[in-house]
C-alpha positions as CSV (number, residue, x, y, z in Angstrom):
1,X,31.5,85.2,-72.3
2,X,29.2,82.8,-73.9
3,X,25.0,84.4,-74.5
4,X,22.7,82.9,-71.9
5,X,20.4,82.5,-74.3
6,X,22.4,80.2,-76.5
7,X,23.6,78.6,-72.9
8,X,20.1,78.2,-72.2
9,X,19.3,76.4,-76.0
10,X,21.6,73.9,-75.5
11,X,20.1,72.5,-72.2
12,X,16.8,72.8,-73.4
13,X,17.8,71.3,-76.4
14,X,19.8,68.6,-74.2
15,X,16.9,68.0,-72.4
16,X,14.7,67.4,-75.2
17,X,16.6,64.9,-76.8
18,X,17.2,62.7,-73.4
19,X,13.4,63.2,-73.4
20,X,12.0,62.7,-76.4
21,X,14.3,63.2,-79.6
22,X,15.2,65.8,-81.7
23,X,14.0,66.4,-85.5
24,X,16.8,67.0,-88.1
25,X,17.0,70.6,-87.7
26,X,17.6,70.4,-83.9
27,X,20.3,68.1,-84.1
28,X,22.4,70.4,-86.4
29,X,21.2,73.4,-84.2
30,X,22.2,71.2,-81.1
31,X,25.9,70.5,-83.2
32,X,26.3,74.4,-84.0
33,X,25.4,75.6,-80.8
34,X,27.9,73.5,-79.2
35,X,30.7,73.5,-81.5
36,X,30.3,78.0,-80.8
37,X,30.6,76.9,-77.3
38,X,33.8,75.1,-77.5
39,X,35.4,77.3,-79.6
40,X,34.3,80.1,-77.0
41,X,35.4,77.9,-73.9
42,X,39.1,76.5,-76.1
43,X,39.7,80.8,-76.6
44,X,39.1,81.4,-72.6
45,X,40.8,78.8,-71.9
46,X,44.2,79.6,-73.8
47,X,43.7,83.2,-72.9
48,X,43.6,82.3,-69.3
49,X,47.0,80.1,-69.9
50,X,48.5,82.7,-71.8
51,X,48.5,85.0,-69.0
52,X,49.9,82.9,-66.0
53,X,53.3,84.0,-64.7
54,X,55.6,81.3,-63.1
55,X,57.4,83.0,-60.4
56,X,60.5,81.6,-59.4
C-alpha cells in the first residue's frame, strides 16, 4: 500500500502546478513521487495477476 502522506503530496503538488507552477525542486519531487507510485501500483498489479486461477 502506497503512504497517504506521499498520496496526499502528489495532489497537492498536482494542484499547485494546474494553479500556479512549481519551482525546480517541486517538479523533481513531483517526478519522484510519482515514478514510487507506479512502481508501487506496476508490483500490485502483477501480484494481483500472478495470483488469478483460470478454472476450467
Amino acid at each position: 500500500m502506497f503512504p497517504k502522506e506521499k498520496l496526499n503530496r502528489i495532489n497537492f503538488l498536482a494542484k499547485k502546478s494546474k494553479n500556479e507552477g512549481l519551482s525546480q525542486e517541486e517538479k523533481i519531487e513531483q517526478k519522484k513521487l510519482r515514478e514510487e507510485y507506479l512502481k508501487n501500483f506496476r508490483n500490485n498489479f502483477r501480484k494481483q495477476l500472478e495470483n488469478i486461477e483460470l478454472v476450467d
